[in-house]
N, C-alpha and C positions, 0 to 999 in steps of 0.2 A: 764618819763612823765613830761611834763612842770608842773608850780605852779599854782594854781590861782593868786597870787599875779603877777606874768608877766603877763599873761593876764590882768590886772586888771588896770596895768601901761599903757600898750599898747590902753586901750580904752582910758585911764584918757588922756592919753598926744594926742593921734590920732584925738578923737572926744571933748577933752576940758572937758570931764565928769565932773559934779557937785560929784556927787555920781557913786560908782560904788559897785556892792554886787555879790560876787560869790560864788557859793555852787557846790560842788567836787559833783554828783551821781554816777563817776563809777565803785562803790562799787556796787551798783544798777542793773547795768550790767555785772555781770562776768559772763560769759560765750558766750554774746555778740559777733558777729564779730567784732565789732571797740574796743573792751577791748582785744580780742585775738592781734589785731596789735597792741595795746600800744595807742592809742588812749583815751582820757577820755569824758567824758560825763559832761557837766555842765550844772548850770540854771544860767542864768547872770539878773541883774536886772540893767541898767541904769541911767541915767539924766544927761540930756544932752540939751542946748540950740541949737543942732545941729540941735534937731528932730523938733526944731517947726515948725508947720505948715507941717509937713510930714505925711503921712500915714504910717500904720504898713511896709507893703513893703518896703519903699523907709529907712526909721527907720532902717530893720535887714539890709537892704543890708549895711546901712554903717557901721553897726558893723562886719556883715565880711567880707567886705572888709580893717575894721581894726585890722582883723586876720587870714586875707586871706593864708596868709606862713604857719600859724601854723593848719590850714583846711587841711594840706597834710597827719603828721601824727600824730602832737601830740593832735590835738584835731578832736575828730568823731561826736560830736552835740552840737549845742549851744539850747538850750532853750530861747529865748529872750523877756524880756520883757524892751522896753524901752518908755522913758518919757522925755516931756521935763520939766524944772523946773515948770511951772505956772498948771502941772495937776495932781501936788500932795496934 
């Protein structure tokens, strides 16, 4: 199973992140079909000057398609909440 800490690189350096917060849930999921494939479950939390001016859509798609490789097997959910810095 990947880290959050890769993950965490990969938005930092992809989309510039100010911040970036990840919390592991899948522990949460066992028994799940995305925990039987090795798959984990996360909540990602953002900030990012990317999003300004973006809507919630436009916001997840960039995050994964900043994790788009790792959407095959190592990660089954992102929970997303992102922000740009001025809406914190």
């Amino acid at each position: 199973m990947i880290s959050k800490e890769t993950i965490a690189a990969r938005l930092r350096i992809t989309l510039s992140a100010e911040s970036v917060e990840i919390e592991d849930q899948s522990h949460l999921h066992a028994g799940h079909a995305g925990a039987a494939s090795g798959g984990g479950h996360y909540d990602v939390v953002v900030v990012a000057s990317a999003f300004e001016g973006l809507n919630t859509l436009a916001r997840h798609r960039l995050v994964y398609d900043a994790v788009s490789d790792l959407m095959k097997k190592e990660i089954h959910a992102l929970s997303i909440q992102a922000f740009s810095p001025n809406e914190l």
